[in-house]
C-alpha positions as CSV (number, residue, x, y, z in Angstrom):
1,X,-90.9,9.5,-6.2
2,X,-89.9,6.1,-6.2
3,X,-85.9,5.8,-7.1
4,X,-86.2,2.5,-8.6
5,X,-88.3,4.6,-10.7
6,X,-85.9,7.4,-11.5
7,X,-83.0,4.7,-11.9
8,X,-84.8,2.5,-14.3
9,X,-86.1,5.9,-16.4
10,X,-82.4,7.3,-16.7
11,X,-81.4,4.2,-17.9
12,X,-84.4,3.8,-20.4
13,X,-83.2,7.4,-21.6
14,X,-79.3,6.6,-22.1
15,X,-80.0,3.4,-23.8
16,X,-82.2,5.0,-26.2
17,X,-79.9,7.8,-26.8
18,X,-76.9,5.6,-27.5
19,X,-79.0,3.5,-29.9
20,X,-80.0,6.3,-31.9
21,X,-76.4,8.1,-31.4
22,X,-74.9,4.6,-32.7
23,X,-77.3,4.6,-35.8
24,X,-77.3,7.7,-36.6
25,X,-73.2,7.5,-36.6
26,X,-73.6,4.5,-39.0
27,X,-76.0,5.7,-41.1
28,X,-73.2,8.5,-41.9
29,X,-70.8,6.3,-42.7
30,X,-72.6,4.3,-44.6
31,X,-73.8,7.6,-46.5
32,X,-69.9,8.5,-46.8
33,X,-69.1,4.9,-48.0
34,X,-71.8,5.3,-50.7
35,X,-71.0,8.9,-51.9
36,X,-67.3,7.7,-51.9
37,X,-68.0,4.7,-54.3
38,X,-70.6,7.6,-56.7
39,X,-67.6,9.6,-57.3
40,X,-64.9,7.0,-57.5
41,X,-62.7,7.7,-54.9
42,X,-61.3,5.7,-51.3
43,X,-64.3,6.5,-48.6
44,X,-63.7,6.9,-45.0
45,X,-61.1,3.6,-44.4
46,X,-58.5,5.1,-42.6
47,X,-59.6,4.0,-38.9
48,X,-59.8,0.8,-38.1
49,X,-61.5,-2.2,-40.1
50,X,-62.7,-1.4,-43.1
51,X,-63.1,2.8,-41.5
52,X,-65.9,1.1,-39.4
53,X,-64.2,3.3,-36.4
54,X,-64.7,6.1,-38.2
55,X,-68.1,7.7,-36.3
56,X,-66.0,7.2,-33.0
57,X,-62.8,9.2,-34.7
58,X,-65.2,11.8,-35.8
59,X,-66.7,12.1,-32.5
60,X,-63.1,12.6,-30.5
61,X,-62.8,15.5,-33.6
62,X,-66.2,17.1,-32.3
63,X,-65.7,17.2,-28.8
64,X,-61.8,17.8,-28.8
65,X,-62.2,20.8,-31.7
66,X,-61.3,23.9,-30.9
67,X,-64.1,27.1,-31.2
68,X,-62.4,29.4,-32.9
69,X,-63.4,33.3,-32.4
70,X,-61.3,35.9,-34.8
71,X,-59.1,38.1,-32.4
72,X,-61.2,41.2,-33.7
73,X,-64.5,40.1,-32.9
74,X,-66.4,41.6,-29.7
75,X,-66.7,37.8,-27.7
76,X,-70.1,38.6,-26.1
77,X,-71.8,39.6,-29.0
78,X,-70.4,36.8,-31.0
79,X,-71.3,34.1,-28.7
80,X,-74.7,36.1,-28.0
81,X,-75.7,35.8,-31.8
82,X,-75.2,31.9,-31.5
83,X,-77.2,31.6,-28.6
84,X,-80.2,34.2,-30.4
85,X,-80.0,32.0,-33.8
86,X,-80.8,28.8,-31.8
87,X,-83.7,30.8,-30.3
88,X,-85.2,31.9,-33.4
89,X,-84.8,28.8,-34.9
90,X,-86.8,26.8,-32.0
91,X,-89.6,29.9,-32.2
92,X,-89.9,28.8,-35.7
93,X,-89.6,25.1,-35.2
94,X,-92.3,24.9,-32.4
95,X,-94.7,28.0,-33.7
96,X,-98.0,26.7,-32.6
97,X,-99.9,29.4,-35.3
98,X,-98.7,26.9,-38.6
């Protein structure tokens, strides 16, 4: 395959993603600023102009939150039930016989 190719394709992809991340982001604060002013109370305006920082606080929390797993919990298992609830829910996402 061409590279050009390949280069210009990645780049189609990550500048896709990042406007639908960035929308997406918005569209939750905006959904946040709205419920806020429904029930009368200060909305997400702690981070930066107006909270319009907010999506990037709450996605340093995402990545930098910890995965907790309770001490008496068999680990494999645990992270094998994730893994199998994903699985089920694709089968039943992309189930051809609807």
């Amino acid at each position: 395959m061409d590279p050009f190719f390949i280069i210009t394709s990645l780049l189609k992809i990550v500048g896709i993603l990042a406007v639908i991340l960035t929308m997406v982001s918005y569209a939750v604060y905006a959904e946040r600023r709205v419920s806020a002013f429904v029930q009368d109370r200060l909305g997400p305006n702690r981070v930066g102009p107006a909270g319009l920082l907010q999506p990037i606080a709450d996605m340093f929390k995402l990545l930098l939150k910890e995965d907790y797993t309770p001490r008496s919990v068999n680990t494999s298992g645990h992270h094998h039930d994730r893994g199998r609830t994903i699985r089920q829910y694709a089968l039943w996402c992309f189930d051809g016989d609807r």
